[in-house]
N, C-alpha and C positions, 0 to 999 in steps of 0.2 A: 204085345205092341207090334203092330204090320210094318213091314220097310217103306212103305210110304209115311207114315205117321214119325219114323226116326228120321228119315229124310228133311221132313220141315221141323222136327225138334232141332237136328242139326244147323238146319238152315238160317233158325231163329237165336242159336246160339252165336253162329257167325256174324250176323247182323247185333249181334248185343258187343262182341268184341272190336267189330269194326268202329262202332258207335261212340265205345270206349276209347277205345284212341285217338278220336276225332275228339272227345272231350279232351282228351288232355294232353291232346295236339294244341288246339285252341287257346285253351287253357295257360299251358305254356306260353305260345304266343302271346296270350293278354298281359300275365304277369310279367313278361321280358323287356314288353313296350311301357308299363307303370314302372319300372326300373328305372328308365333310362332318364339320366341327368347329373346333374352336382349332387353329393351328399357329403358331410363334415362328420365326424366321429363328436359325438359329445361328449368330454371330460371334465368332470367340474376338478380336475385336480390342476387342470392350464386354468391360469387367471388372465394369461395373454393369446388376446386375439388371433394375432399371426404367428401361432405355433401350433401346432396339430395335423392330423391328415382328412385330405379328401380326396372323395374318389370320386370319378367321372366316367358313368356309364355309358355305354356311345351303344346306334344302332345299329352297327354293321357288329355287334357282338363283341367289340375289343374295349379293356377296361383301361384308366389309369389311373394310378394311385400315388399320390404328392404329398410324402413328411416334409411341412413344413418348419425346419429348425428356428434355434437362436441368429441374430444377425442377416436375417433373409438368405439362410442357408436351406437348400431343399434337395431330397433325396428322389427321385423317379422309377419308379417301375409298371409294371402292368400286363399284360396279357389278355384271354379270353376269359371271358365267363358264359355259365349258363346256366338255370334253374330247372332241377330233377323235383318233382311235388313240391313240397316243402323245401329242399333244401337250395341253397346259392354254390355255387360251384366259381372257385376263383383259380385260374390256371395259370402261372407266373412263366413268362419266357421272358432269354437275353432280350436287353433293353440295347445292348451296344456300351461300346467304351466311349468315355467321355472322348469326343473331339480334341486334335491338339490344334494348338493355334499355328496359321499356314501363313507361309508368304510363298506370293509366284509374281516371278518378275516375268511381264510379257513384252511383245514388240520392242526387242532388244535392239536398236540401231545403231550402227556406229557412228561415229561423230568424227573430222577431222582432225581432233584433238584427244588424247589420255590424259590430260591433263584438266578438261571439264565431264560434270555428272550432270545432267538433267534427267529429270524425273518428274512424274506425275502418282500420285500416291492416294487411291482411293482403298477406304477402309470400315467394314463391315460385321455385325454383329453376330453372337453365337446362330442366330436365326436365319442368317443371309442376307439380312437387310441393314442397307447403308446405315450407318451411325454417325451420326454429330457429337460434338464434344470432346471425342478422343484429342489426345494431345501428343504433338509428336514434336520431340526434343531435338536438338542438332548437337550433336557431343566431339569433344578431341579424344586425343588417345588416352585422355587420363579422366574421361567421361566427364568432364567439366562442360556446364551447359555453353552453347555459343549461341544457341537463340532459339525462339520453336513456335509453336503453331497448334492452331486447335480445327478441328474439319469442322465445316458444315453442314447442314443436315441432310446433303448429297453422299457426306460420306468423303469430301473430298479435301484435300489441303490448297495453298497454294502452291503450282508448279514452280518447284526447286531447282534449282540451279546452283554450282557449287563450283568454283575455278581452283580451289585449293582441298588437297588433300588432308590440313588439318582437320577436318570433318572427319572424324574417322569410324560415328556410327549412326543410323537414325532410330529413335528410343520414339517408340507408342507405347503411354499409357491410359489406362480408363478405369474406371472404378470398379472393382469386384472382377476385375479379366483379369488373367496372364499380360506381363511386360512383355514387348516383343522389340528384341534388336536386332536390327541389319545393318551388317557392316557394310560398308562402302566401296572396298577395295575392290570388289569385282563389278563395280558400277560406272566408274571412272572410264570415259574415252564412248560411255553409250547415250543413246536417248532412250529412258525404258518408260513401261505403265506398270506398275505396282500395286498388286492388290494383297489384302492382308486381312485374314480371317480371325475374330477374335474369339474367344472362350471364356465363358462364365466361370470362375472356379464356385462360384457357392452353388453349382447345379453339378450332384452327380446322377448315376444312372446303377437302379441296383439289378445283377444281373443274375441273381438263385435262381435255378427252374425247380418250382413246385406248385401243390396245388393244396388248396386250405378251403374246409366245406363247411359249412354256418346252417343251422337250423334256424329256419325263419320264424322266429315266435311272433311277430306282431310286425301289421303293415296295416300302415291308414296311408291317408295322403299327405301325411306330414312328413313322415320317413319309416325307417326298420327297425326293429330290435334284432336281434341275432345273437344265437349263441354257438361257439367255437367247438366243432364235436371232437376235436382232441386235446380240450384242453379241460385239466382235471378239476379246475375250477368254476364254481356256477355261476360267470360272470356273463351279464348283460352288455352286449354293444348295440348303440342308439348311432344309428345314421341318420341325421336330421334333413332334409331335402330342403337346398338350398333355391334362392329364386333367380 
């Protein structure tokens, strides 16, 4: 064989590798975009609807994954993914610690008197968006109710006003959040605005960094089957693609 003749043997090899790649460059890309969306884990062992996990393939390559419990309890984690041939690649990073619930008293002004509190008391969801409904209590020192208040869908109460110190806290509650009390003692003698962050307790955030790899046995358009390659059992998972 002449060195021109291995020259285009080579050449044609280079072009079958390049070729290659670009198939399953492609390739990859096609299956990452048939990925993306809602899928539910199918168990016939749940008979209840709103218990199970689903995961939520997003475009920008980041996944998340929601146990949903008993009691509209739900667990969060997520990370990146990406599919190697055959396989799905699930990469788990910190989610973060659950949020606590906040108060920040702003626009603190003084008042000619210590002996009045006005206040303005807007209040807001795990989310950051105003909530209605919250209910905010007016208590003595021995938390006995004196009167209270529900927000409207601004998020906001009516502005308070207090001439007596029996007040001695103000109590927000809501269903499924942290109580939150503020005491009043360092409120007395100002005009403030009060804003207050609330927190889900039935929402946490799971924070294990790892990574778990699924052999893709079957994909239509309906969803996946997949099977767990470290797990010693030859169990089938059904992701059903939700609408």
């Amino acid at each position: 064989m002449d060195i021109q003749n291995l020259k285009k043997e080579q050449m044609l090899d280079v072009k079958k590798i390049i070729l290659l790649n670009l198939f399953l460059f492609f390739s990859y890309i096609s299956i990452s975009q048939e990925l993306i969306g809602k899928y539910h884990i199918v168990d016939p062992s749940l008979i209840i609807a709103d218990v199970g996990i689903i995961y939520n393939f997003k475009r920008d390559g980041n996944f998340e994954q929601i146990n949903y419990g008993y009691l509209e309890e739900k667990t969060i984690s997520g990370g990146k993914f990406s599919i190697a041939s055959d396989t799905l690649i699930l990469k788990y990073n910190n989610q973060g610690k659950n949020s606590l619930s906040e108060v920040k008293v702003e626009d603190k002004e003084d008042l000619n008197s210590s002996d009045i509190l006005s206040a303005q008391i807007s209040v807001f969801n795990s989310k950051g968006k105003p909530q209605g409904g919250v209910n905010l209590l007016l208590q003595n020192a021995e938390s006995e109710i004196v009167t209270g208040f529900s927000s409207d869908e601004a998020g906001k109460f009516p502005p308070i006003l207090i001439y007596d110190d029996y007040i001695q806290f103000l109590t927000l509650s809501f269903l499924a959040h942290d109580e939150i009390r503020i005491s009043t003692d360092t409120l007395f003698g100002f005009r403030t605005n009060i804003k207050v962050n609330l927190v889900n307790f039935l929402i946490s955030y799971h924070n294990e960094e790892k990574t778990i790899k699924f052999i893709i046995t079957k994909k239509t358009s309906e969803g996946l089957e997949l099977k767990n390659l470290i797990s010693t059992k030859d169990e089938r998972i059904i992701l059903q693609k939700m609408d």
